[in-house]
C-alpha positions in Angstrom: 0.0 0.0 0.0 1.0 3.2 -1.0 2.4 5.4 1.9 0.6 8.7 3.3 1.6 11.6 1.0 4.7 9.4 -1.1 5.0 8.1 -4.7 6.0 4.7 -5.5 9.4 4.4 -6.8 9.6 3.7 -10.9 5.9 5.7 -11.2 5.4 6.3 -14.9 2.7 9.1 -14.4 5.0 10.8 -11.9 7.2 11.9 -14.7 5.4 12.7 -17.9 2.6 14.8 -16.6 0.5 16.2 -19.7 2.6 19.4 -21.3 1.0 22.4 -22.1 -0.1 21.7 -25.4 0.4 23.5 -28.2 -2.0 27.2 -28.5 -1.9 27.2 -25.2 -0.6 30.2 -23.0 2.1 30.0 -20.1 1.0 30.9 -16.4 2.0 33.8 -15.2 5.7 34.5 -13.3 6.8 31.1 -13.9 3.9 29.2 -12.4 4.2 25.9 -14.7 7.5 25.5 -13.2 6.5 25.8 -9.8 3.4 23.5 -10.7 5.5 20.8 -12.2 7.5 20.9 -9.1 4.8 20.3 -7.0 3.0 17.5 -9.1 4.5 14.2 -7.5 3.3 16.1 -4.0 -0.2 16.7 -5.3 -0.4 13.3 -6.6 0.7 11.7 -3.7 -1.8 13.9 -2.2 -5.1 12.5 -4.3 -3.6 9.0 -3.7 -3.8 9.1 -0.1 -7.4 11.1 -0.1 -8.4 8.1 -2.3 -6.9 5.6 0.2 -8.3 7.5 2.9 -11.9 8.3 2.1 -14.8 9.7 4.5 -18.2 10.1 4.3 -20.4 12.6 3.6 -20.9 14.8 6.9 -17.7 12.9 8.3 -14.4 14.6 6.6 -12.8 15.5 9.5 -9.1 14.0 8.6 -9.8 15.3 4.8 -10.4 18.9 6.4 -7.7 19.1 8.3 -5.3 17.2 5.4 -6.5 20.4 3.5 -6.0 22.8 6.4 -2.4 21.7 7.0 -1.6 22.0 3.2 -2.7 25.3 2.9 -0.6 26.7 6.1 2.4 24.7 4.4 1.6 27.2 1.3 1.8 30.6 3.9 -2.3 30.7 3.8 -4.7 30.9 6.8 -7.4 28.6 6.5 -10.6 28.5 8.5 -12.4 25.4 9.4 -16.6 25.3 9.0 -18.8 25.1 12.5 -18.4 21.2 12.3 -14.9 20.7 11.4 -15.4 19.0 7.9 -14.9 21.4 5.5 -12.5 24.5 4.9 -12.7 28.0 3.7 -9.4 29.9 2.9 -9.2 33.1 1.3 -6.1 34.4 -0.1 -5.7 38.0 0.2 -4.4 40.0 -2.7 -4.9 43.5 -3.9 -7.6 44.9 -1.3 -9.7 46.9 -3.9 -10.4 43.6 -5.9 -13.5 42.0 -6.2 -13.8 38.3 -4.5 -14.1 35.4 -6.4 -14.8 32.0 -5.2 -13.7 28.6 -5.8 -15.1 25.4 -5.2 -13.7 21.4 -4.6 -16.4 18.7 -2.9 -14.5 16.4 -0.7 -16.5 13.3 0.3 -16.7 10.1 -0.8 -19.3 7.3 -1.3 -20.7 4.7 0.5 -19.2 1.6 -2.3 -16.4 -0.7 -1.9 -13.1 0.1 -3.9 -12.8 -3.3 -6.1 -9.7 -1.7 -8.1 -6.5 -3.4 -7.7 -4.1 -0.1 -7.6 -1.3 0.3 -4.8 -3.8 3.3 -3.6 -7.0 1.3 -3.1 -8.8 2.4 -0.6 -8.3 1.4 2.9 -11.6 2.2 4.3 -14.4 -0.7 4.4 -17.1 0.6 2.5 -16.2 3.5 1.4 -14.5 4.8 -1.8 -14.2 8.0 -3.9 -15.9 7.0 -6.8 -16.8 10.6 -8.0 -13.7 12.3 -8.2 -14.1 14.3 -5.4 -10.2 13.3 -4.4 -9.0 15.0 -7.5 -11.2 18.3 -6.9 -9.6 18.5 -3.8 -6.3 18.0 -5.3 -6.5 20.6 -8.1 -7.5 22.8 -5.9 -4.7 22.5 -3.1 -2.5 22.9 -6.3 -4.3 26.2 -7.2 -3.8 27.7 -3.6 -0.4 27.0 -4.0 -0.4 28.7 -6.9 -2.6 31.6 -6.4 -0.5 32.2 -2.7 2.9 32.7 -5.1 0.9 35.3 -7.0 -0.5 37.0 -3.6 3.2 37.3 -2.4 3.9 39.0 -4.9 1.5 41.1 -5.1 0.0 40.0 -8.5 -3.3 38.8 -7.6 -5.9 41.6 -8.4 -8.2 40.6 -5.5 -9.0 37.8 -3.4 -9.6 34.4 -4.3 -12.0 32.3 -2.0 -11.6 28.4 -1.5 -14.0 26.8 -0.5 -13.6 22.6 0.1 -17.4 21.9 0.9 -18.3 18.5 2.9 -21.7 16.4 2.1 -21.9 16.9 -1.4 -23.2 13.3 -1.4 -26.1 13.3 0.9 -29.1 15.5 1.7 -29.0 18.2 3.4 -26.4 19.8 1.1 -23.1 20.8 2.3 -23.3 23.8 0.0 -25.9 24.8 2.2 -23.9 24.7 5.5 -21.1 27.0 3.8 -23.6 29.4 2.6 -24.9 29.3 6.3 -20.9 29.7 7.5 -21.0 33.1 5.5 -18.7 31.1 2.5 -20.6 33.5 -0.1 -20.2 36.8 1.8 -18.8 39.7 -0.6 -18.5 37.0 -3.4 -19.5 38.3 -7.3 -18.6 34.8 -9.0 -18.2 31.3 -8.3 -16.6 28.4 -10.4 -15.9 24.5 -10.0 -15.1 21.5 -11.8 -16.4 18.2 -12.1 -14.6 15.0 -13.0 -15.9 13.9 -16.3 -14.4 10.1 -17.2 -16.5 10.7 -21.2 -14.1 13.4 -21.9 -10.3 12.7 -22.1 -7.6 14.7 -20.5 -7.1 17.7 -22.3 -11.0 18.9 -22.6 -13.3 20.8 -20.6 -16.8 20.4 -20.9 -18.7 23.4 -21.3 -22.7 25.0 -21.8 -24.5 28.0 -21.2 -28.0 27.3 -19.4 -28.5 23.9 -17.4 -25.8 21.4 -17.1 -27.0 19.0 -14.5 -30.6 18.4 -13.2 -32.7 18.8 -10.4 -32.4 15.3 -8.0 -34.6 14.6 -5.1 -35.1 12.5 -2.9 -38.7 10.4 -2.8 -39.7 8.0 0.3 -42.9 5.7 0.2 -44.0 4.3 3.2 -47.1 1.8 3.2 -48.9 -0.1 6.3 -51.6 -2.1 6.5 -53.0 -5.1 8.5 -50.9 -8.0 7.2 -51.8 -11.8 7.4 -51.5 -15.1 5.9 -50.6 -15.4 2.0 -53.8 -18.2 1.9 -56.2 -15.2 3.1 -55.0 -12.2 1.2 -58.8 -11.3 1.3 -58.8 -11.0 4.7 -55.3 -8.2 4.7 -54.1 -5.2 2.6 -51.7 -6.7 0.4 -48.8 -4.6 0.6 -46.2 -7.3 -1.5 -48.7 -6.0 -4.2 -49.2 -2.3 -3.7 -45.9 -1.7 -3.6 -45.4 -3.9 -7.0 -48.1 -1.2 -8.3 -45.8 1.4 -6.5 -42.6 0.7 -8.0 -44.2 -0.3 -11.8 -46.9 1.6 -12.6 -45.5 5.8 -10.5 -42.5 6.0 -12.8 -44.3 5.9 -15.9 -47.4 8.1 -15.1 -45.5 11.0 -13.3 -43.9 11.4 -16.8 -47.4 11.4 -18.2 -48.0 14.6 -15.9 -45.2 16.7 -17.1 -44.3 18.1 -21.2 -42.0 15.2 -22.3 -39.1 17.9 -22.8 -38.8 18.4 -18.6 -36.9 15.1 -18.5 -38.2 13.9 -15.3 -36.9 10.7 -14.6 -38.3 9.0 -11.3 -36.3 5.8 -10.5 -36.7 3.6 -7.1 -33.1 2.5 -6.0 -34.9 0.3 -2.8 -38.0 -1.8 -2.4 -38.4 -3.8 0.9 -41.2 -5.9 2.2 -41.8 -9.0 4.2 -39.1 -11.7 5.3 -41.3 -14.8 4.9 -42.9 -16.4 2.0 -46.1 -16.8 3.7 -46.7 -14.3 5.3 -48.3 -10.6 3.9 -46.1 -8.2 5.7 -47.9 -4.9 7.7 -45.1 -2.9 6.6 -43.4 -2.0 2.6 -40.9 0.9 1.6 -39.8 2.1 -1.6 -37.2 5.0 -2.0 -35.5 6.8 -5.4 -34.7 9.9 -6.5 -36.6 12.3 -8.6 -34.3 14.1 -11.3 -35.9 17.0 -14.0 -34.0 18.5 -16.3 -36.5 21.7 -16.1 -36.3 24.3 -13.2 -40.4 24.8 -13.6 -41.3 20.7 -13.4 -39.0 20.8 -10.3 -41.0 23.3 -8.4 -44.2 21.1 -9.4 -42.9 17.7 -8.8 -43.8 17.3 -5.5 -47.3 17.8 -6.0 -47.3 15.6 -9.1 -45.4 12.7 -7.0 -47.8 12.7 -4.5 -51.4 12.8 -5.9 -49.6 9.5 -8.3 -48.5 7.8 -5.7 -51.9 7.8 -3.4 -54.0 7.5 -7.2 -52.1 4.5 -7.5 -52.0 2.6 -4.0 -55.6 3.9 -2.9 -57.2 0.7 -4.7 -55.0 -1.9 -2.6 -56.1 -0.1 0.5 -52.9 0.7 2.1 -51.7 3.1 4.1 -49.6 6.0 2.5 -46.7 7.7 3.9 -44.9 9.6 1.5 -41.7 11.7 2.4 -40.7 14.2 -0.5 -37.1 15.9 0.6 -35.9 18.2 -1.6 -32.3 17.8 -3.0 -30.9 20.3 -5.4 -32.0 22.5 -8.3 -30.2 22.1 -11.5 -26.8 24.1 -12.0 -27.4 26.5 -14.2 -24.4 28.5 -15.8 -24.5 32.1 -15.7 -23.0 32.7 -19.5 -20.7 35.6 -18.5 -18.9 32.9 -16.5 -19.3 30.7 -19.1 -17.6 33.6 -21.5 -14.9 33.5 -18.5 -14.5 29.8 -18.4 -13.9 29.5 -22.5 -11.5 32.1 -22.2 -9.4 30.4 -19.3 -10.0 26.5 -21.4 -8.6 28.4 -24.5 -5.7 30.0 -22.5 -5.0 27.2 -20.4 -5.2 24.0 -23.3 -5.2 25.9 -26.6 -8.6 26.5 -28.6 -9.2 22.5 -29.0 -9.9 22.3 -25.1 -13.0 23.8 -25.3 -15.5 21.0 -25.7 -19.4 21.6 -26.0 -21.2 19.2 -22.9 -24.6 18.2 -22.5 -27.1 18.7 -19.9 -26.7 16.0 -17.4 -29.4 13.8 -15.2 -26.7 13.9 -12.3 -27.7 16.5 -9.5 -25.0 18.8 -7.9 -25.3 20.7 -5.0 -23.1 23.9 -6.5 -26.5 24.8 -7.5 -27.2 26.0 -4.2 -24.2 28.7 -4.3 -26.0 29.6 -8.1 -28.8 30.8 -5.8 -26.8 33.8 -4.5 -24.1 34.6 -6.8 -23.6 34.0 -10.6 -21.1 31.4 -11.8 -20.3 28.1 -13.7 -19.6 24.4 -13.3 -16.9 22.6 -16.1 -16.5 19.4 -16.5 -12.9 18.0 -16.4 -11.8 15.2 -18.9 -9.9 12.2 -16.9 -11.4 9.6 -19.5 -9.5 6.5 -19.3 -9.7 3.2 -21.0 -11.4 0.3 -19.8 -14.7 -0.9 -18.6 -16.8 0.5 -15.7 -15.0 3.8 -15.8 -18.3 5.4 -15.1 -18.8 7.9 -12.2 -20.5 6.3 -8.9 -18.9 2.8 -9.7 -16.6 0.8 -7.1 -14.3 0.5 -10.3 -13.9 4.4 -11.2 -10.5 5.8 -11.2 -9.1 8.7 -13.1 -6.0 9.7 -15.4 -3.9 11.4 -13.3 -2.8 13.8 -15.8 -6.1 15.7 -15.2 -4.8 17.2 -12.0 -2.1 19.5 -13.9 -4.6 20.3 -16.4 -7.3 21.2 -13.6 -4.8 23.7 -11.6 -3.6 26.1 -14.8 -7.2 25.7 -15.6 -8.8 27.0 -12.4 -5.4 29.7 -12.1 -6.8 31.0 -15.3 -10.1 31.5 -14.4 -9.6 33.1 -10.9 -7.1 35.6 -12.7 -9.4 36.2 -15.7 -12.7 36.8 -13.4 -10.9 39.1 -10.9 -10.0 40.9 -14.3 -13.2 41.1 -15.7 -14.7 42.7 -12.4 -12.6 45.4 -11.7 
């Protein structure tokens, strides 16, 4: 097993990090050199967040990982209320606007089944959505941005923020916004790991880029019994068949076809013998709509299907609709910001047009406040199952270099276009 915070010996990735290709324009003040030095540090530094993995709601070692690195780099980091996720500013010319920058750092609930020296060490738990490397890329852009600070080259300040419980609901966007992590902020960017694009390209669109996800509970009771008198109970084995089979389809029914609302159940329980009807049944899924209007209706469309639907069986409906995230939707001046920075940072052939996504994201939440923009990083690799929320998903490495000039060139480009 890979050591905390070292490189194996003989590492190929370690020494041919992607170049700056071609079109592309240098960092400012030497800051590729400094950056290459500090790749095999950053690297070591994703590998041991990806052997190392927490929760959502439970990145305590992450957060202060991330704390220590950013004292290392002459910063002043500040930890949220809990203790699981860090805001650092770094100061530079006092007159500047403030622009903010984002990284998630949890991990999922999944076993690692890769066979790689920095497998996770954690039972259960795995970072299977690239939330390691956001972390990483943006440790490396404090490190970066701090040079420019020091000397005295960064037209304003530049907010990180590394937000816990991206995974889960509630939102950890919505305890920084709580912890004041948008206060005096005029723009806000982030990156996603995107394994369909290869390293080199950023995925960008103007408009929505993910979708709306929620979270839908069904709880149904009822006097169970004897499978050989189902006359004489509510069948619940069978109103939750109903449940699962017939919701999905006529919620869709409700909505125009071009909302993309997309009801799925994940769970189903009920009973634990084969002759006996159970009192109890549970389904739970997730609710995702491409379309901000839908999303507002959706709970009241859910609801009247679900009881239209069980209220023949005669069981008893609970229903618990928590609401997850609205869709991100990017503010196209920050887009205009974002292409510029892709084009400076990887030459005109990193710019890649993305589509909208059925995957929720909690940046949303900060899109509430403040304008800004979510791009999705290429760190395509070959292979099967390289898909994001898989026990199997792992990244090319080479994204990480990519991901820091990226972000450097947005922070400087936004602070420029404010002033």
């Amino acid at each position: 097993m890979t050591s905390a915070l070292t490189l194996p010996t003989g590492n190929q990735l370690a020494s041919s990090w992607l170049a700056a290709p071609s079109g592309s324009q240098p960092l400012p003040f030497e800051l590729d050199h400094l950056l290459q030095l500090r790749m095999p540090g950053l690297i070591a530094t994703r590998r041991h967040l990806h052997s190392h993995p927490e929760l959502s709601g439970a990145e305590f070692e992450t957060a202060a990982l991330i704390a220590r690195e950013l004292s290392l780099a002459g910063l002043r980091p500040r930890m949220l209320p809990k203790g699981n996720g860090v805001i650092c500013d770094i100061d530079g010319r006092p007159d500047g606007p403030v622009i903010a920058l984002r990284a998630d750092i949890d991990a999922l609930p999944l076993t690692d089944s890769k066979d790689v020296p920095y497998r996770s060490t954690v039972d259960g738990v795995c970072h299977a959505c690239g939330h390691d490397v956001h972390t990483t890329v943006m440790l490396g852009v404090g490190m970066l941005l701090a040079q420019l600070a020091d000397l005295g080259e960064l037209p304003g300040r530049v907010r990180l923020i590394f937000q816990p419980a991206e995974e889960i609901l509630p939102c950890g966007s919505l305890e920084v916004i709580e912890a004041g992590g948008l206060e005096d902020v005029v723009q806000i960017f982030a990156l996603h790991c995107d394994p369909n694009l290869p390293v080199g390209q950023i995925g960008l669109r103007v408009g929505p880029i993910t979708a709306a996800a929620d979270n839908v509970t069904v709880r149904l009771t009822g006097p169970g019994g004897h499978t050989a008198r189902p006359h004489l109970t509510v069948d619940l084995v069978d109103a939750l068949g109903r449940l699962i089979t017939e919701v999905p389809a006529l919620v869709s029914r409700r909505v125009p076809a071009n909302s993309g609302l997309l009801l799925v159940f994940g769970h189903a329980s009920a009973g634990t013998r084969y002759n006996v009807i159970p009192s109890e049944a549970s389904a739970s899924g997730t609710l995702r709509v491409m379309d901000r209007d839908t999303w507002e209706l959706a709970p009241k469309i859910v609801s009247q299907v679900v009881r239209d639907v069980v209220a023949p069986t005669g069981a008893t409906v609970d229903l618990e609709y928590l609401r997850g995230r609205p869709p991100v939707c990017n503010d196209s001046r920050a887009i205009q910001v974002l292409t510029a920075a892709t084009t400076a940072a990887l030459g005109p052939e990193g710019v890649a047009e993305t589509p909208q996504s059925m995957g929720g994201e909690d940046f949303s939440w900060y899109l509430e406040y403040v304008p800004g923009a979510l791009a999705r990083l290429g760190v395509g690799r070959s292979g099967p199952n390289v898909d994001l929320h898989r026990a199997s998903f792992d990244v090319d490495e080479r994204a990480i270099p990519v991901g820091v000039r990226l972000m450097v060139q947005t922070a400087l480009r936004a602070l420029a276009a404010q002033r």
